[in-house]
C-alpha positions in Angstrom: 90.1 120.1 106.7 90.3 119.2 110.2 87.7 121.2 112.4 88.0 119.0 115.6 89.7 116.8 117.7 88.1 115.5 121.0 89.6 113.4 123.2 88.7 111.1 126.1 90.8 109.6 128.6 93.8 109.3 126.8 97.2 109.0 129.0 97.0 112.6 131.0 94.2 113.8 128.8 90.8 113.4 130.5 88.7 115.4 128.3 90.3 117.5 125.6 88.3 119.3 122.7 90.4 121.0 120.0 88.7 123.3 117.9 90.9 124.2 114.3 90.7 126.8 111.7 92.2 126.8 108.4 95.4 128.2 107.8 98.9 128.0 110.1 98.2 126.8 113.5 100.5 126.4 115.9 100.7 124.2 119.8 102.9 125.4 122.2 103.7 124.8 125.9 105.9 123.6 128.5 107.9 120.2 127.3 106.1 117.4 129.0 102.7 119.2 129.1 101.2 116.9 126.1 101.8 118.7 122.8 102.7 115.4 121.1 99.6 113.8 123.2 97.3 115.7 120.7 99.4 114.4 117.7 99.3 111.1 119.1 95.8 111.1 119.7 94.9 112.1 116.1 96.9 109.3 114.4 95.1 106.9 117.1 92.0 108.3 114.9 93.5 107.9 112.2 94.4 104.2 112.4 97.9 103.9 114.4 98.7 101.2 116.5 96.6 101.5 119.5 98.1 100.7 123.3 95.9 99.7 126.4 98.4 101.5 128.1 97.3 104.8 126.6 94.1 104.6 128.7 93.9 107.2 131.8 94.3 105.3 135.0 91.2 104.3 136.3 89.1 104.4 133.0 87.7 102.0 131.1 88.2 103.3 127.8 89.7 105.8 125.8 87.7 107.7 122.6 89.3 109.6 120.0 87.2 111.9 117.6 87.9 113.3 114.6 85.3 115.8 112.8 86.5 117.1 109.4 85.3 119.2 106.8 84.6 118.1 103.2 84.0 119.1 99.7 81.3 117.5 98.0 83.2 117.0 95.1 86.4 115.6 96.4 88.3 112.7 96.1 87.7 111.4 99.5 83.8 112.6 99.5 83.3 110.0 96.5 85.5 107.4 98.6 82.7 107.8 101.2 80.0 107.2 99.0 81.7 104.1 97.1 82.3 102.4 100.7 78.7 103.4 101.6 80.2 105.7 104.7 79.3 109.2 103.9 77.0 110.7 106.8 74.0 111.6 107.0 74.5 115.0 106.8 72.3 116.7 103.8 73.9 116.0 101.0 75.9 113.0 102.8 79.3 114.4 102.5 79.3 117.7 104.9 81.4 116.2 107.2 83.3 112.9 107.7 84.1 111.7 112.0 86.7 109.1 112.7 86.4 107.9 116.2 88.3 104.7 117.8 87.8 103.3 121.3 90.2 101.5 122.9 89.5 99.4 126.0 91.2 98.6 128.7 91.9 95.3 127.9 93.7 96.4 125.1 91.0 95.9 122.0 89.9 98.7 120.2 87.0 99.9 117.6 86.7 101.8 114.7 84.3 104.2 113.0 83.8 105.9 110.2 80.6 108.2 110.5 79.2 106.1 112.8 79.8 102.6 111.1 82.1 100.2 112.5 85.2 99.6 110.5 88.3 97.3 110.4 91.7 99.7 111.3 92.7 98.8 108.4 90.4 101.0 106.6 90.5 103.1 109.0 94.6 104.3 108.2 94.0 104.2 104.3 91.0 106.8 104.6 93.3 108.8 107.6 96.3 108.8 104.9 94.0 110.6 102.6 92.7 113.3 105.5 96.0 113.8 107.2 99.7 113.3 107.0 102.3 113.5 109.9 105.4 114.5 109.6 107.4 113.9 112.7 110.4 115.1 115.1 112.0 112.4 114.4 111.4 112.7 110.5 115.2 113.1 109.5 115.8 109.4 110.8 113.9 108.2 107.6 115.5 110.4 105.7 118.4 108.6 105.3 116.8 105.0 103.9 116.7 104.3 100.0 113.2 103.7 100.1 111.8 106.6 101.7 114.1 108.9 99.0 112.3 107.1 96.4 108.6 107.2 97.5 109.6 110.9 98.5 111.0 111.7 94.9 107.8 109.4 93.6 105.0 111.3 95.4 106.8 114.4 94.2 106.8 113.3 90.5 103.0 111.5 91.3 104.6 108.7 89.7 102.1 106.2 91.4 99.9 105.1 88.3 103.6 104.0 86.5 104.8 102.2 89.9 101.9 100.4 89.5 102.3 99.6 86.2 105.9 98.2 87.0 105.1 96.2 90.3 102.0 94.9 88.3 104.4 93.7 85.4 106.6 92.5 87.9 104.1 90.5 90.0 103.0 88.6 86.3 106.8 88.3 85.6 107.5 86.6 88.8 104.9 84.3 88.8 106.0 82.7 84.8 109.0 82.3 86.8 107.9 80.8 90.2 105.7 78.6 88.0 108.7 77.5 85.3 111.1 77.1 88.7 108.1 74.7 89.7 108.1 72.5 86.3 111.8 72.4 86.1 112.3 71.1 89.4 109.7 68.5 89.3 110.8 67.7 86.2 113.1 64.4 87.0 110.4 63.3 89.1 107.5 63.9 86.5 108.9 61.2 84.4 109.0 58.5 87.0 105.8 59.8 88.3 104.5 59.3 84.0 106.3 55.7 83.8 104.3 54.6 86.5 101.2 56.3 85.4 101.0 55.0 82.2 101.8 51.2 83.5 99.4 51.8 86.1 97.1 52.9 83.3 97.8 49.9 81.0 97.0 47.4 83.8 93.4 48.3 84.5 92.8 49.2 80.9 93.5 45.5 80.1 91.6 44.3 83.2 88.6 45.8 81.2 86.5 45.8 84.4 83.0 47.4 83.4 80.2 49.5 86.0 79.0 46.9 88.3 80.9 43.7 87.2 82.7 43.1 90.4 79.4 42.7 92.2 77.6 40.8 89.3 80.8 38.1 89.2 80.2 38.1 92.9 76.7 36.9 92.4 77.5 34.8 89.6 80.3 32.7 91.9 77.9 32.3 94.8 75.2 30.8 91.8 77.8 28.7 90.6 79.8 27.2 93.4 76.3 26.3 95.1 74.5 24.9 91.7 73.9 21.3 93.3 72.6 22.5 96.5 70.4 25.1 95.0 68.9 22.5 92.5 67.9 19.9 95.0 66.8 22.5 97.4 64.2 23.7 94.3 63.3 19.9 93.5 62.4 19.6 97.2 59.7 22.8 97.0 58.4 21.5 94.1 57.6 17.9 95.2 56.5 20.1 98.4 54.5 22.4 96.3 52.9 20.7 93.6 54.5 17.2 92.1 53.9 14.9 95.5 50.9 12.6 94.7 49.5 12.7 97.8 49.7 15.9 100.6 51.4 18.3 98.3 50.2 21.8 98.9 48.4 22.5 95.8 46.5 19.3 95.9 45.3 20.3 99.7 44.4 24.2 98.5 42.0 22.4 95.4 40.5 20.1 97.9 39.6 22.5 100.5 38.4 25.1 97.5 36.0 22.7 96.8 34.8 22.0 100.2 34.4 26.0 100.7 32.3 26.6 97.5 29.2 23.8 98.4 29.7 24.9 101.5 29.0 28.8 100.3 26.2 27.7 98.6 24.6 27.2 102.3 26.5 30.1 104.3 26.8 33.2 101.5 29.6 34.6 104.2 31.9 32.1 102.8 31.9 33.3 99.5 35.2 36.2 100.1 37.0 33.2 101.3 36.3 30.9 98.5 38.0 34.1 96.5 40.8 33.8 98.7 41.7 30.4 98.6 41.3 30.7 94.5 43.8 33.6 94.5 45.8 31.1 96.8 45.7 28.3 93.9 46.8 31.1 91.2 49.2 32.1 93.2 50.6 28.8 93.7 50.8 27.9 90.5 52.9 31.0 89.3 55.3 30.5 92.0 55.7 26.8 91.2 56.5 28.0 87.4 58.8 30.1 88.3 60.9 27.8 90.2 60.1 25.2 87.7 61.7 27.6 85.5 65.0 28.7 87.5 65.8 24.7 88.2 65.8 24.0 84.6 68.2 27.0 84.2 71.1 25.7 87.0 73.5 24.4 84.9 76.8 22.7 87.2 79.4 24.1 85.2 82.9 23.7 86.5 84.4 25.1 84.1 82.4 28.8 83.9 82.9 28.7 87.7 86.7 27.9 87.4 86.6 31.6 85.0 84.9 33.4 87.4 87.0 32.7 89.8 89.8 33.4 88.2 88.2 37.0 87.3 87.4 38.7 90.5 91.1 37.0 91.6 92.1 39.2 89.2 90.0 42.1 90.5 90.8 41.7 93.7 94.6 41.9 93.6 94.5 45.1 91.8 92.3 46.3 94.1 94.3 45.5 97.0 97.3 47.2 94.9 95.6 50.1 95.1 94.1 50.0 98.2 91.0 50.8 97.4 87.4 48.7 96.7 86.8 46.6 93.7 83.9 48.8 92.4 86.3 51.9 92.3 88.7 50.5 89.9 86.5 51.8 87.4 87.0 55.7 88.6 90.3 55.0 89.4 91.2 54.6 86.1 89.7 57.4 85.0 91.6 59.6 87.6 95.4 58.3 86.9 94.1 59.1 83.2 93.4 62.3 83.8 97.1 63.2 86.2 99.1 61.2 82.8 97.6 64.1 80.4 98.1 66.6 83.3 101.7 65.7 83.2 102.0 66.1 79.2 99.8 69.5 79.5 103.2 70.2 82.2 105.9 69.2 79.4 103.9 71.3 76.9 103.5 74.0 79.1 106.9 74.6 79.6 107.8 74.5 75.9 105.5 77.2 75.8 106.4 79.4 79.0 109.6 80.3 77.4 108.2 82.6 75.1 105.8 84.1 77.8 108.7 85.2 79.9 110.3 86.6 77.4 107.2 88.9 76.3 106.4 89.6 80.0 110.1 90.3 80.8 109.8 93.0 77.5 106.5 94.4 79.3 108.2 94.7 82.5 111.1 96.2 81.1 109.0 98.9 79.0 106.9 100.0 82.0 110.3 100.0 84.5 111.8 102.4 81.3 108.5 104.8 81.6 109.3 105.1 85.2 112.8 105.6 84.9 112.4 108.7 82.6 110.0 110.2 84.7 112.2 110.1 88.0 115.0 111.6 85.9 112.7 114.5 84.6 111.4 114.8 88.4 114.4 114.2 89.9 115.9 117.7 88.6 113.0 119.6 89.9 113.3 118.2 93.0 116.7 118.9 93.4 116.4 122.2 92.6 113.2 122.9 94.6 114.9 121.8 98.0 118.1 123.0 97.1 116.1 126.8 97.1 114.5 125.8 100.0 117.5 125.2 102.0 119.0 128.5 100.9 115.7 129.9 102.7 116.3 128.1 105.6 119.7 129.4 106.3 121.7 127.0 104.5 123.4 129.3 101.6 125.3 127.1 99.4 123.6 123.9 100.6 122.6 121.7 97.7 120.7 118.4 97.3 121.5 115.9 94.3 119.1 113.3 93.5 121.0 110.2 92.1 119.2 107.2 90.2 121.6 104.0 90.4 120.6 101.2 87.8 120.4 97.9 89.6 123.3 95.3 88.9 123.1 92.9 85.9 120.0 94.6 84.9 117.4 93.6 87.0 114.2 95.3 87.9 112.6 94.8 91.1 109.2 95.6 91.6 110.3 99.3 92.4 112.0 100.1 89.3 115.2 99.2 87.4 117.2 101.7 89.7 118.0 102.9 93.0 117.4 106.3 94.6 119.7 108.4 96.9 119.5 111.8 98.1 123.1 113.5 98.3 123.6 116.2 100.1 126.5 119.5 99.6 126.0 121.7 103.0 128.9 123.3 102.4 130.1 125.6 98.5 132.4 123.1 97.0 131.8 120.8 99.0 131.4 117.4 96.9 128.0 115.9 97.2 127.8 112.7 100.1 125.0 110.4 101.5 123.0 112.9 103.6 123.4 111.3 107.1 126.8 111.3 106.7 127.5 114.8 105.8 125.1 116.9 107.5 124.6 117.4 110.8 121.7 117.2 113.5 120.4 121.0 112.6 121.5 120.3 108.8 119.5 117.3 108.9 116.7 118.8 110.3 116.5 121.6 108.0 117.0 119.2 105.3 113.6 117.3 105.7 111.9 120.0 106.9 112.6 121.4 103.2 112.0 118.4 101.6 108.8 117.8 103.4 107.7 121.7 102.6 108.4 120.7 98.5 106.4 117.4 98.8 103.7 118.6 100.3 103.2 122.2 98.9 100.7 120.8 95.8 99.6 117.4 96.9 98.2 115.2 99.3 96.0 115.7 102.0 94.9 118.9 103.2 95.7 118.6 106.8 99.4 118.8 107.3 101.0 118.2 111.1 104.4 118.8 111.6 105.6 117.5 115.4 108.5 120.1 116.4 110.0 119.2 112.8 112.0 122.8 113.6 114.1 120.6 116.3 117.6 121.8 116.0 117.1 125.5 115.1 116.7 128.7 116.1 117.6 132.7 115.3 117.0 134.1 112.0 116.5 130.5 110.7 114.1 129.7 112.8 112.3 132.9 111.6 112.3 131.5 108.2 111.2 128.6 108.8 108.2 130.2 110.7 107.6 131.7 107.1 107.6 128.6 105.2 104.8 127.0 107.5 103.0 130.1 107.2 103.2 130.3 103.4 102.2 126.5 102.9 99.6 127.6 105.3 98.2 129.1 102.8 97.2 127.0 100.4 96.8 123.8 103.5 95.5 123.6 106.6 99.1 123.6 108.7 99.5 123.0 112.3 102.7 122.5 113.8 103.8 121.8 117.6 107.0 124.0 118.2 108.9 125.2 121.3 110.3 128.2 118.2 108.5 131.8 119.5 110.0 132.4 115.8 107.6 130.0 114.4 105.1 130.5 116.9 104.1 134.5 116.5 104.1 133.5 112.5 101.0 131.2 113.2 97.4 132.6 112.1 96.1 130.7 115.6 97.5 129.7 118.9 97.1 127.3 121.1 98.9 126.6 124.5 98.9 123.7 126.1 99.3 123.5 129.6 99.5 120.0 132.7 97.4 120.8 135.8 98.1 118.4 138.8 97.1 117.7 142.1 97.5 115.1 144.1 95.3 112.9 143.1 95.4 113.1 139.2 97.1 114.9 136.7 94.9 117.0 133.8 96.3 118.6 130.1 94.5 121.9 129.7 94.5 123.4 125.5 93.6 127.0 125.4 93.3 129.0 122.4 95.1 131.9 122.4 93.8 135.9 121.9 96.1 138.2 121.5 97.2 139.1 125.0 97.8 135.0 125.8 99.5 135.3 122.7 102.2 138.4 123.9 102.5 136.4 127.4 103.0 132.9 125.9 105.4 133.8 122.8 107.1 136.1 126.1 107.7 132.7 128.1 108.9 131.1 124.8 111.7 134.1 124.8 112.1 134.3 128.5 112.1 131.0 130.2 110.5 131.0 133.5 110.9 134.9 134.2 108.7 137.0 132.1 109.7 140.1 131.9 108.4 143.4 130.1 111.6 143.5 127.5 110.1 139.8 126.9 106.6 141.1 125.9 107.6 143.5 124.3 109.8 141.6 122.1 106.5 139.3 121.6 104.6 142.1 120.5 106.9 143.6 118.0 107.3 139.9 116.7 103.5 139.7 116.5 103.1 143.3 114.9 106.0 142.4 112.2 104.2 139.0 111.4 100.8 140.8 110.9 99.0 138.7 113.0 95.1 138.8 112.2 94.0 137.4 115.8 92.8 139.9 118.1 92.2 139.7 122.0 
């Protein structure tokens, strides 16, 4: 339930605290003096649209609170605790505050308890506290879709919508996906000709991890064999074959000088060492190229086959525009796209028969809903049907008609359509309800269909924003009755310019605008008794009250047994 509403520099509200009971409440005042302001302030709590130009003039910010009531055990308690946002109120869940900030500039803020929060979630835990049902209502009234969420939330049909635009979603992917295949499917076989010649060409090439750099090495060896051979004859006449000055023959020499020498000068000895590590040293290097001169071969022929390899290499390289070493990989990846196109051909042999079952699902579940809207549609009909006999419309009727959707199909709503039709008149043949009721018909129209959806579900805190537009008289009386009744069993609070609907309310408030001339200030006052007799008299009167006018108040109050006391 709502308990609170504070409000901040809003448009002409500078600082406005609403205190609410349970019950019917009802806002009155002069048009223009900010009745809707409150309503508009609450949905800005509650996640609307927020406008920089709803700041007062001259502030930096507006703030919205909203302080509600809970029950521990509730739905939206346990939504609190499975977001991690109930307060920290004993218990956690005593009471639940939405507040939003809008700069400015034209950014705002959300909070729940105290924790930041996108807007988004903001609105879907707002849907669950409060629902608005505006002036303007009727204009909705009229549109397919909102007859069919009204008849659905009547029927609480939501877990078998869901179950249909869940079956849809899975039946319209099988078919985005089979559009998908079929198109591409001249161009898959192209695409799987070259694939597999693509494939067959660097199978055959046979090129192996690392070949293209070893035939690299192996050309260079090859195409410079006589160089490399005399360059290795050189070093070795250098190194160790020359009969006279070749290096090993100057190393033994001055070894042995060193050693008689140590003999003498013990200092010597470590370089002795050294120049003997210098002859081993010598001599293993001298093998080695020994060894690698009497493996050059000149072979014309091997080089010749080489060549002719990494030519070979090369051009498919180029082909594909990549390096030599990733023909390797490459194969491997066109591999992999050819059996990704036969997994395609296979899987549309096989998507057939998955449309087909997911087409029977969708059809089974659209079915389930369909005989539930028929079963609720009845009751419907004959719920606001009474209730527009108790709103002054004797006679009046409302037909709830289910259209099945051409050739069959089932959207993700359902396999039909929903329209209200509307009798206002006794034998009057049922028609589309904008075109055969009028402004006050139409008004009375949602008001009663609003009163049946909203009498045993959803939230507990139900606005209605001059929804009596239209009225007035006995009917208006009625009406007054209704709220009063739903008041009941649901916090109600209703702005109304109807003294009938006022003096049936369980709590008054008037709202009043103040200005000077430097600002402008929306006052909220709640009512006693005597306020009550002098505000329901203006209501009657107009701008003169007179004593016939609070008289009339008072009988209307003492008639209504109004439990507030001055």
């Amino acid at each position: 339930m709502l308990a609170r509403l504070h409000i901040r520099n809003l448009a002409v509200l500078d600082e406005v605290t609403l205190e609410l009971a349970g019950g019917f409440s009802v806002l009155t005042g002069e048009t223009g003096a900010g009745k809707s302001m409150l309503v508009d302030a609450l949905a800005l709590a509650l996640g609307a649209r927020a406008d920089s130009n709803a700041v007062r003039t001259g502030a930096q910010r507006a703030e919205v609170s909203a302080f509600f009531d809970l029950d521990a055990g509730s739905a939206i308690a346990a939504w609190l605790r499975d977001h991690d946002l109930d307060s920290d109120a004993e218990g956690g869940v005593g009471e639940c505050i939405l507040r939003r900030v809008v700069g400015a500039e034209g950014r705002s803020r959300g909070y729940v308890n105290g924790r930041p929060v996108p807007v988004e979630m903001l609105r879907e835990l707002g849907g669950q506290l409060v629902e608005i049902c505006g002036q303007h209502a009727y204009q909705s009234l009229g549109q397919r879709a909102t007859q069919r969420d009204l008849l659905d939330a009547f029927g609480n049909h939501g877990a078998l919508r869901s179950a249909v635009a869940d079956a849809h979603a899975a039946w319209s992917a099988l078919q985005a996906e089979q559009a998908s295949l079929l198109s591409a499917q001249g161009d898959r076989q192209a695409r799987e000709d070259l694939l597999r010649y693509q494939v067959q060409e660097l199978a055959a090439l046979g090129l192996q991890a690392g070949e293209a750099e070893a035939l690299e090495q192996e050309q260079r060896l090859l195409a410079n064999a006589t160089g490399l051979a005399a360059g290795l004859a050189l070093a070795l006449e250098q190194l160790h074959d020359a009969d006279e000055g070749s290096a090993q023959r100057i190393i033994a020499s001055a070894l042995r000088d060193i050693r008689a020498l140590a003999e003498v000068d013990v200092t010597l000895i470590p370089a002795a060492g050294a120049l003997e590590q210098a002859a081993i040293d010598l001599r293993e290097a001298t093998e080695q190229l020994r060894r690698r001169l009497g493996a050059i071969e000149d072979d014309p022929e091997r080089l010749a086959h080489v060549e002719s390899r990494m030519a070979a290499v090369q051009d498919l390289a180029r082909k594909h525009r990549c390096p030599p070493e990733a023909l390797g990989s490459l194969l491997g990846q066109l591999q992999a796209e050819l059996a990704g196109l036969g997994a395609g051909e296979d899987r549309l042999r096989t998507i057939a028969g998955e449309l087909a079952a997911q087409e029977k699902a969708l059809r089974e579940a659209a079915g389930r809903l369909t005989q539930a809207r028929q079963h609720a549609a009845a009751a419907f009909a004959a719920a606001v049907s009474a209730r527009l006999g108790q709103l002054g419309m004797p006679g009046s009727a409302l037909t709830v008609h289910l259209e099945p959707l051409g050739n069959g199909q089932i959207s993700a709503s359902g396999g039909e359509q929903v329209e209200f039709l509307a009798s206002t008149n006794p034998g009057q043949a049922p028609g589309p309800i904008a075109r055969v009721a009028s402004g006050g018909e139409l008004s009375r129209l949602s008001l009663a269909v609003q009163l049946v959806c909203t009498a045993d579900g959803g939230p507990a805190t139900l606005i209605f924003d001059e929804v009596d537009a239209g009225i007035g008289g006995g009917v208006a009386e009625i009406v007054g009755q209704c709220l009063r009744d739903l008041g009941g069993r649901r916090q109600v609070v209703c702005v109304t310019h109807l003294a009938q609907v006022a003096s049936q309310a369980t709590r008054h408030y008037a709202v009043s605008k103040h200005s000077t001339a430097q600002e402008t200030r929306t006052r909220v006052q709640d009512l006693g008794h005597r306020e009550r007799v002098e505000e329901i008299a203006r209501m009657l009167g107009g701008v003169a009250i007179t004593e016939r006018s609070r008289a009339h108040a008072r009988e209307m109050l003492q008639a209504r047994g109004s439990r507030r006391a001055g």
